[in-house]
C-alpha positions in Angstrom: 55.4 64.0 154.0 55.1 65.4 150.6 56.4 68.8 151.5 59.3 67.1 153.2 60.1 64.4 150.1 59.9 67.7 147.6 62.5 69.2 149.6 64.7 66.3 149.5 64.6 65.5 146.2 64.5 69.3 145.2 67.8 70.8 147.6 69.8 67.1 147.7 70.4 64.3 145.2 69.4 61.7 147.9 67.4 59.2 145.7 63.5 59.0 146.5 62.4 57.9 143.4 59.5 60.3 141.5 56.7 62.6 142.9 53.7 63.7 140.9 53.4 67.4 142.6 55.9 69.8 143.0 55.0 72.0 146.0 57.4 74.8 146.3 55.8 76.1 149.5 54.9 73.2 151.3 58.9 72.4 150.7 59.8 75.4 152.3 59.7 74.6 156.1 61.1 71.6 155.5 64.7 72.9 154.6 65.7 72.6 157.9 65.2 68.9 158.5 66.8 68.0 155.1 70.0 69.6 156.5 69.3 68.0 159.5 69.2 64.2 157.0 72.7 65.4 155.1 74.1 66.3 158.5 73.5 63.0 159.9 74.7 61.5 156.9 77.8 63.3 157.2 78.4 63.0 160.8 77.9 58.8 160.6 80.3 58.6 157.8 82.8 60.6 160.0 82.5 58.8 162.6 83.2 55.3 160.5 86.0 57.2 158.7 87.6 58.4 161.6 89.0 54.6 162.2 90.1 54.7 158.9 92.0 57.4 158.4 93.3 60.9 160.1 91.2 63.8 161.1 92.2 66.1 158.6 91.6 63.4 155.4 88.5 62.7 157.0 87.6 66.3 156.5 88.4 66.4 152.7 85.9 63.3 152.7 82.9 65.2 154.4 83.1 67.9 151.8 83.5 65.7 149.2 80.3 63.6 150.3 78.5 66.7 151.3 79.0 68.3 147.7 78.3 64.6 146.0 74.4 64.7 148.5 73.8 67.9 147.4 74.3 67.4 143.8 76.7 70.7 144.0 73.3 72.5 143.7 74.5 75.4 146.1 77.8 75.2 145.2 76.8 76.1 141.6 74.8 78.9 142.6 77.3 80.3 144.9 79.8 80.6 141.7 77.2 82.1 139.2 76.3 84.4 142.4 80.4 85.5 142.7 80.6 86.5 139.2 77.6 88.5 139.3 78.2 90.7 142.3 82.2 91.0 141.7 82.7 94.3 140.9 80.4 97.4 140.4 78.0 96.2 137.5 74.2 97.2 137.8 72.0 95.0 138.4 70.6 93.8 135.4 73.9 92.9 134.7 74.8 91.2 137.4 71.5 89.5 137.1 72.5 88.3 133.4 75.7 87.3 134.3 74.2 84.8 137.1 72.3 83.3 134.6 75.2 82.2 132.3 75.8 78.7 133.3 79.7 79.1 132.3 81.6 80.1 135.9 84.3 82.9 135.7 87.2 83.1 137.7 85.7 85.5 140.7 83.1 82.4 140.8 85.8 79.3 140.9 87.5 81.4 143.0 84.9 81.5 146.2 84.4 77.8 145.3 87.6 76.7 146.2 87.8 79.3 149.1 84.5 78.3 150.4 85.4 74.4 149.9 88.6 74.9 151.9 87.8 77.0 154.5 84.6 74.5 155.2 87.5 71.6 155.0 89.9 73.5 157.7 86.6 73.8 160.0 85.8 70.1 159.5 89.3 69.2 160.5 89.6 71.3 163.5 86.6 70.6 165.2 86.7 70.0 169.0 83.8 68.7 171.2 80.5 67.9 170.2 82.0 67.3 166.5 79.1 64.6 165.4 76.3 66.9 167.2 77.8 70.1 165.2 77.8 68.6 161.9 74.4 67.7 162.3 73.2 71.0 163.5 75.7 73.4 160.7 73.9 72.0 157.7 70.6 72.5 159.3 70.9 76.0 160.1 73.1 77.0 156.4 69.8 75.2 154.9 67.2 77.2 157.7 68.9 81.1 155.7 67.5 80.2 153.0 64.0 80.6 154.6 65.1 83.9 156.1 66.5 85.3 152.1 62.9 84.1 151.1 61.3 86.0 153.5 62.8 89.1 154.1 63.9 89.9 150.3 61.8 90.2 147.1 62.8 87.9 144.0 64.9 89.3 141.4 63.8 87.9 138.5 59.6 88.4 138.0 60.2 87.1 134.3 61.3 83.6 135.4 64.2 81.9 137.2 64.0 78.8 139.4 63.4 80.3 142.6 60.4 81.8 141.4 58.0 79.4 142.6 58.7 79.9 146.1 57.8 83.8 146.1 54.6 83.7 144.4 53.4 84.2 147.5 54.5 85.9 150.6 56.2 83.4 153.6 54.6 83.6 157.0 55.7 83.0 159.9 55.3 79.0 159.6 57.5 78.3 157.7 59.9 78.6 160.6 58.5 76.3 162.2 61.2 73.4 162.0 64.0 76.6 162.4 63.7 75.6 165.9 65.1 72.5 165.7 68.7 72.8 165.1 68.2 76.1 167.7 67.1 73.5 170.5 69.6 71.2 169.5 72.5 73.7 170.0 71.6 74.0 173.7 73.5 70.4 173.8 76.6 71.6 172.3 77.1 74.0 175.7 79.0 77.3 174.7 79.6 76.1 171.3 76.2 76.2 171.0 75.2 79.4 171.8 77.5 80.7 170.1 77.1 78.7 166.6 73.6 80.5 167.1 74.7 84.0 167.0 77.1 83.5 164.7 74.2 82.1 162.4 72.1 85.2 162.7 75.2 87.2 162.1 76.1 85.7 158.9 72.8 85.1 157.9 71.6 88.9 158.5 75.1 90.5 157.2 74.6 88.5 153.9 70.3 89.5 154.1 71.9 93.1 154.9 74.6 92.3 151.7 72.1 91.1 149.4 69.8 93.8 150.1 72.2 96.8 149.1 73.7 95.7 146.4 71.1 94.3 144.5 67.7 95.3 146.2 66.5 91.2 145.3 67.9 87.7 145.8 67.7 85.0 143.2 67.6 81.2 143.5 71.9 81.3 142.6 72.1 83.9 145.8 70.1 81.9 148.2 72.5 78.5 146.9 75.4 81.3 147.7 73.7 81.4 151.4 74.0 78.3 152.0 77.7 77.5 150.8 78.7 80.6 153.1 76.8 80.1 156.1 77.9 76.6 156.6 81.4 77.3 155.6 81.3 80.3 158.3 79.8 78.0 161.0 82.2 75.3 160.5 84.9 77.6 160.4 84.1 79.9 163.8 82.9 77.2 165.7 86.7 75.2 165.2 87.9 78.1 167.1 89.6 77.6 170.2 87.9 80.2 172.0 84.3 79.1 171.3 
């Protein structure tokens, strides 16, 4: 229960009160079922809203509430993570860029593209829509364990993700990955294909990462998640899926 109240209060802004310990790995598994909590969240306040108001202002709502739970944590590091990798800098100065809490233009720029294209997905889902919003944020929150585990940390001399590659992730820490999997076996089609959509987001941005910098940082892992949801949300409104 530790491990899973770290992760809370570490990845959301979901109030829990103090813990005496920070365990960055014993968080790790649990990133899953936190998106799993803000999906829930989401997807009870939708459905309340959805009396209240049309589909499509409901949407706008969601994003808002989902930034508001997260404490724009991700959204943050998807900006600083923009302005670093626009362009052809090297990457120590990329790396130094990301660092500067001040956001350029390239980085407001994916925010608002990311926030809207995650708002046209919200307003165009179909069937299943409470089951999907539960499972997205799950799975945006589950890349982060794959960026962990398949890339080295950029920044030995210090950062905030540096805790969680101390030491090498097995293959436990996926253990709660399987959740939102099983979950998308109720969704039907949509389902299935929300899950291969996941691994191709989350392995072209692994694939990404791993070119043009050779390292991922705790800003490119927030970037993960911002893009992985907002993908999900967005393919899985399609008509065809």
């Amino acid at each position: 229960m530790r491990g899973l109240i770290s992760a809370i209060q570490f990845i959301t802004s979901i109030p829990l009160g103090r813990t005496a310990i920070f365990e960055p790995r014993a968080m790790v598994p649990f990133f899953p079922v936190v998106g799993l909590i803000l999906g829930g969240v989401v997807a009870l306040f939708d459905f309340m809203a959805l009396y209240f108001w049309p589909v499509y202002v409901v949407a706008v709502l969601d994003v808002v509430l989902l930034v508001v739970l997260t404490g724009a944590l991700h959204i943050d590091g998807l900006g600083d993570t923009a302005d670093g990798l626009y362009g052809r800098r090297p990457r120590e100065q990329a790396l130094k860029i990301m660092k500067d809490s001040r956001i350029g233009a390239m980085g407001l720029v994916a925010v608002i593209c990311v926030l809207a294209v995650k708002w046209a997905g919200l307003a165009s889902l179909g069937p299943y829509r409470s089951l999907l919003m539960i499972i997205i944020p799950a799975l945006a929150r589950s890349s982060m364990i794959f960026g962990m585990y398949f890339l080295e940390y950029g920044r030995p001399d210090g950062g905030t993700g540096r805790p969680f590659f101390e030491n090498p992730l097995d293959k436990k820490a996926f253990i709660f990955v399987a959740i939102p999997a099983i979950l998308c076996v109720f969704a039907g089609l949509r389902g299935i294909g929300l899950m291969l959509f996941f691994i191709m987001i989350t392995g072209g941005m692994i694939i990404f990462y791993q070119k043009r910098m050779g390292c991922i940082t705790g800003d490119m892992l927030g970037a993960m998640v911002e893009i992985t949801e907002a993908g999900l949300f967005i393919v899985v409104s399609a008509g065809g899926i």
